[in-house]
PyMOL CGO cylinders between C-alpha atoms (Angstrom):
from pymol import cmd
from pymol.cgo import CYLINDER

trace = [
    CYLINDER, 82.19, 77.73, 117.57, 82.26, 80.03, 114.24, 0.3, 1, 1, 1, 1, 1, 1,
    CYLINDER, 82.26, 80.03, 114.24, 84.05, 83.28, 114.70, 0.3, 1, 1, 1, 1, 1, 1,
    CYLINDER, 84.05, 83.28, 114.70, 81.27, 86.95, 113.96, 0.3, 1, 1, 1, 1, 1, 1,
    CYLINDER, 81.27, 86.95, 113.96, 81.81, 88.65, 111.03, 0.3, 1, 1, 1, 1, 1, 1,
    CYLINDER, 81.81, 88.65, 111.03, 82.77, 92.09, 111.13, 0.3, 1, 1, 1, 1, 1, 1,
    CYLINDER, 82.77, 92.09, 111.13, 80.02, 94.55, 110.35, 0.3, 1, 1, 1, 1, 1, 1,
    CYLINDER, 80.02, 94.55, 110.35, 80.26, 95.63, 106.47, 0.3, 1, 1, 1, 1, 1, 1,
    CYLINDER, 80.26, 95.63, 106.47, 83.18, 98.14, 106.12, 0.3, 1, 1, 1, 1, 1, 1,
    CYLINDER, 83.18, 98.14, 106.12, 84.49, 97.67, 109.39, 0.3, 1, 1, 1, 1, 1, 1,
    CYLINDER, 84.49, 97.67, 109.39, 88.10, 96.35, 109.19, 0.3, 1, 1, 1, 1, 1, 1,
    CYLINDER, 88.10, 96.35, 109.19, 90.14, 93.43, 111.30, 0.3, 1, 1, 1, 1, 1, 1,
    CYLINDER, 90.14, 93.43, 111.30, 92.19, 95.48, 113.92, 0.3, 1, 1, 1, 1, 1, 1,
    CYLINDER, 92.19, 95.48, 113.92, 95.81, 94.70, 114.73, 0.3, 1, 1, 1, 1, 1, 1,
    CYLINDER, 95.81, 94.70, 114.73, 97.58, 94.78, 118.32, 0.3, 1, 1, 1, 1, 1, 1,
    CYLINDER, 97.58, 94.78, 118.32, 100.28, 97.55, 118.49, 0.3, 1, 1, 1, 1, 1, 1,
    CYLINDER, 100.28, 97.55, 118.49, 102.23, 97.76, 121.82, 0.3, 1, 1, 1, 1, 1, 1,
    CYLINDER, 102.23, 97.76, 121.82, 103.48, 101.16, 122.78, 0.3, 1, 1, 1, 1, 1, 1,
    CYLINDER, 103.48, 101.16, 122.78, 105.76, 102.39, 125.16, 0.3, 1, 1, 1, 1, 1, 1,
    CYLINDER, 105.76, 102.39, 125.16, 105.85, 106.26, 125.99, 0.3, 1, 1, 1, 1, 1, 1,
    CYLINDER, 105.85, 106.26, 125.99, 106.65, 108.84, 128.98, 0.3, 1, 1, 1, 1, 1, 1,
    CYLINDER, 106.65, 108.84, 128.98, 103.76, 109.40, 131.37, 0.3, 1, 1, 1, 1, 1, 1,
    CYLINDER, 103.76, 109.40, 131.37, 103.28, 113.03, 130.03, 0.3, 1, 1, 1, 1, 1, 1,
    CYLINDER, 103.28, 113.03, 130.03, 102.42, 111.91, 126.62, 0.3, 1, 1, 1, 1, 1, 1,
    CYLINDER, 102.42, 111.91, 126.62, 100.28, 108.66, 127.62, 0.3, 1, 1, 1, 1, 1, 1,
    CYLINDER, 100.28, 108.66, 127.62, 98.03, 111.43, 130.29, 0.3, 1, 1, 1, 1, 1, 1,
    CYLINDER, 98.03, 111.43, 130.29, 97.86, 113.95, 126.96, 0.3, 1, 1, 1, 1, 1, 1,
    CYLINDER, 97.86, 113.95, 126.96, 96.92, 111.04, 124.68, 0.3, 1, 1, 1, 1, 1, 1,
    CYLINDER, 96.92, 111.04, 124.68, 94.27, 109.98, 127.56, 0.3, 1, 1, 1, 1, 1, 1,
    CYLINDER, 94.27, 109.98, 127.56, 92.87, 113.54, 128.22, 0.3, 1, 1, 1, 1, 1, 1,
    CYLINDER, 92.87, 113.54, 128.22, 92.04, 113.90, 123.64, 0.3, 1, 1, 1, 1, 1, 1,
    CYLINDER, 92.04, 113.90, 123.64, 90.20, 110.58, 124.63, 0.3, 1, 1, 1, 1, 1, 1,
    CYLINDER, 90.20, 110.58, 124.63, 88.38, 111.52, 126.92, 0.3, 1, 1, 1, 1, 1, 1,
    CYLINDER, 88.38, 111.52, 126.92, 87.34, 114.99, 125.59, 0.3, 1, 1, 1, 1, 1, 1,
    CYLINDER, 87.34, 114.99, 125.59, 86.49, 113.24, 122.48, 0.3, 1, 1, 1, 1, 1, 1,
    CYLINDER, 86.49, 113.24, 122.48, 84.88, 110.53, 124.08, 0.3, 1, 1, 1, 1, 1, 1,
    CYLINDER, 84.88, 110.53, 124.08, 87.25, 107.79, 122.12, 0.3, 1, 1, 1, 1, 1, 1,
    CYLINDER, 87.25, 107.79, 122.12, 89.04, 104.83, 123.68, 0.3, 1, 1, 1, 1, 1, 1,
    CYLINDER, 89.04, 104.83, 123.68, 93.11, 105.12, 123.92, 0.3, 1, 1, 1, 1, 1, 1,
    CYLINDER, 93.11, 105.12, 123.92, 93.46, 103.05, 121.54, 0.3, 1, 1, 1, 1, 1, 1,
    CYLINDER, 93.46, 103.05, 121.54, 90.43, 105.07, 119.20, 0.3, 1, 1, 1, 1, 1, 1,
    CYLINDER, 90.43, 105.07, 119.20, 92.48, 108.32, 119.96, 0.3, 1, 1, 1, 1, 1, 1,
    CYLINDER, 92.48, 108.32, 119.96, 96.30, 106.80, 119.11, 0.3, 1, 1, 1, 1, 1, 1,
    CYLINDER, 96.30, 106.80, 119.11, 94.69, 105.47, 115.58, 0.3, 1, 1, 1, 1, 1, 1,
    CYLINDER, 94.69, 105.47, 115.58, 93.55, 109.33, 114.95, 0.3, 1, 1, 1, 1, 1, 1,
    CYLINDER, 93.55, 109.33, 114.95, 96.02, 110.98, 115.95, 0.3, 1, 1, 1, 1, 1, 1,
    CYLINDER, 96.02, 110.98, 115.95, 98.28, 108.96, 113.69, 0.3, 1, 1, 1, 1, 1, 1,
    CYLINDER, 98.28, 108.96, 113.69, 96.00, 109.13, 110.88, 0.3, 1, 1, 1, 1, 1, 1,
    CYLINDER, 96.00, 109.13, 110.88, 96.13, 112.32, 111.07, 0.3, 1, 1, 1, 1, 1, 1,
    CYLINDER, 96.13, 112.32, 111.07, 100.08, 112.52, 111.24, 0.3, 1, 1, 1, 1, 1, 1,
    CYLINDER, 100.08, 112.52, 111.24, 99.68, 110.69, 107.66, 0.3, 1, 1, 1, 1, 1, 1,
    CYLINDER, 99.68, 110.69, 107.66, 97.08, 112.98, 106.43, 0.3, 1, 1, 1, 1, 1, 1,
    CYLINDER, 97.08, 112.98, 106.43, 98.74, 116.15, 107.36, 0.3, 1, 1, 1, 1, 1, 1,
    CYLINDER, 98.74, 116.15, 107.36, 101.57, 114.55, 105.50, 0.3, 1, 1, 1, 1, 1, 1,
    CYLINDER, 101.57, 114.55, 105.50, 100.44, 114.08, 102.41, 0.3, 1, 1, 1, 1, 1, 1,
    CYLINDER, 100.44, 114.08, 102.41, 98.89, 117.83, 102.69, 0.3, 1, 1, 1, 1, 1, 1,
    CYLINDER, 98.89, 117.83, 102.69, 102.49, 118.85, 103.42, 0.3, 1, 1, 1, 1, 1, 1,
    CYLINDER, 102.49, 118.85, 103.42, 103.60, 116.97, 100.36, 0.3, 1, 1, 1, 1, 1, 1,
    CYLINDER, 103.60, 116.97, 100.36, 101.14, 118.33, 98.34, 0.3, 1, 1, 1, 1, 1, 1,
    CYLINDER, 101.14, 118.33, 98.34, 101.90, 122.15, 98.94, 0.3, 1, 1, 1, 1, 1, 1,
    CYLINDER, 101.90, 122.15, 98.94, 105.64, 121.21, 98.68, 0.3, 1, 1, 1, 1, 1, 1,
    CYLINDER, 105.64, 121.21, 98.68, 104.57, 120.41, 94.80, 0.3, 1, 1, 1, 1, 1, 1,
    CYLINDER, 104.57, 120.41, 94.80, 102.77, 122.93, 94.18, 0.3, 1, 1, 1, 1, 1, 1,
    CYLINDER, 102.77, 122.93, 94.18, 105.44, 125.62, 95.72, 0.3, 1, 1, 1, 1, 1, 1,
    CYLINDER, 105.44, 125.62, 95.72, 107.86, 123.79, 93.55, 0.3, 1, 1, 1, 1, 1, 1,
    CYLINDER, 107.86, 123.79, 93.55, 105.68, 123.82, 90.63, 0.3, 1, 1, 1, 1, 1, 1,
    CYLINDER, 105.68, 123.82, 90.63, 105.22, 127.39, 91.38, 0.3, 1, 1, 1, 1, 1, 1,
    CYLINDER, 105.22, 127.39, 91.38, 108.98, 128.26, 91.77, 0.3, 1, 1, 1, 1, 1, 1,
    CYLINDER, 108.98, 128.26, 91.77, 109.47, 127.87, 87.83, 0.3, 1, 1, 1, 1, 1, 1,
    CYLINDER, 109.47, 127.87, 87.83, 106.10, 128.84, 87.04, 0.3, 1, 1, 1, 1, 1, 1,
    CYLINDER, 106.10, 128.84, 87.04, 107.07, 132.12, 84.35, 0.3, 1, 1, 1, 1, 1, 1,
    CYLINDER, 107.07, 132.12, 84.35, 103.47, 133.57, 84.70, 0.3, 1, 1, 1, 1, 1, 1,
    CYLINDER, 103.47, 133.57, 84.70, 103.94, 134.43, 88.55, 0.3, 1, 1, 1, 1, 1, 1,
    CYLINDER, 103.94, 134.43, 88.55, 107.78, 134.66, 88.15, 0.3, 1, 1, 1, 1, 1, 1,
    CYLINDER, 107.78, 134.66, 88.15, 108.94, 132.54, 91.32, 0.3, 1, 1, 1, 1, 1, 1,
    CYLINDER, 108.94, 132.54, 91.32, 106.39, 134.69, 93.72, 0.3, 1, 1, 1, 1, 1, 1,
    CYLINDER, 106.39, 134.69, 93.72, 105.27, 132.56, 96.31, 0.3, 1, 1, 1, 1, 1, 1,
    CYLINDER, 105.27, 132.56, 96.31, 101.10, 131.74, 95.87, 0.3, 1, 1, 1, 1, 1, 1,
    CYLINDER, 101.10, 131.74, 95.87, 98.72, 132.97, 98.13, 0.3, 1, 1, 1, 1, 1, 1,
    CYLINDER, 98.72, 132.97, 98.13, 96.81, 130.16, 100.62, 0.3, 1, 1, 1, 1, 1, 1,
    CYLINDER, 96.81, 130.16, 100.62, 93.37, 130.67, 98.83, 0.3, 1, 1, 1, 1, 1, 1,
    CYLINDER, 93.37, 130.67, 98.83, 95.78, 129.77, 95.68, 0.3, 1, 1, 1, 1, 1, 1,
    CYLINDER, 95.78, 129.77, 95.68, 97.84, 127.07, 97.07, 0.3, 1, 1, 1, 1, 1, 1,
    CYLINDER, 97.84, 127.07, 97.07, 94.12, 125.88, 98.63, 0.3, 1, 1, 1, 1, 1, 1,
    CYLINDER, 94.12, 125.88, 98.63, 92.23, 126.24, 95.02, 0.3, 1, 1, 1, 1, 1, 1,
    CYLINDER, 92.23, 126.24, 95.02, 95.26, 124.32, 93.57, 0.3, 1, 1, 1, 1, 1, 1,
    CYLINDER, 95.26, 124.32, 93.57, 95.26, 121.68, 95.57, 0.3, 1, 1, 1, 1, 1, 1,
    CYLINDER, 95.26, 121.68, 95.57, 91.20, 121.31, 95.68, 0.3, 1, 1, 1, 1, 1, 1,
    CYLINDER, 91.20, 121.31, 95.68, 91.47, 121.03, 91.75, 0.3, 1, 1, 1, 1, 1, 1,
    CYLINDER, 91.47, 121.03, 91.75, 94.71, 119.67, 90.82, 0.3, 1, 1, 1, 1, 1, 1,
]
cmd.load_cgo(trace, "trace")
């Protein structure tokens, strides 16, 4: 018997096993449930968010080093609406 395609966008999924105290598997299971996502739905946002965040983290770390020997503010340290407008419009 032929295997379904996948709806259009929708991507093969991979197994991960993961092993964790009871604490953070009953957090992880309560953010499903308020958000009405499987476990395994809630671990694949909360790490793409982990990634996401990162990359925002690595962006402001450029622009605070850009900013450091930036002579027009003079090493000041930008503003969040700054930072925020900078990053928005690199």
């Amino acid at each position: 018997m032929a295997r379904l395609k996948l709806p259009e966008g929708r991507k093969k999924l991979c197994p991960l096993n993961v092993r964790t105290t009871p604490d953070v598997r009953t957090k992880i299971e309560d953010a499903a449930r308020a958000s009405g996502r499987s476990l395994s739905a809630q671990l694949e946002f909360i790490i793409d968010r982990h990634f996401d965040r990162e990359a925002m983290l690595d962006d402001l770390r450029r622009v605070l080093s850009e900013n450091e020997h930036n002579p027009v503010t003079g090493g000041e340290i930008p503003s969040f609406e700054d930072v925020y407008g900078i990053l928005k419009h690199p």
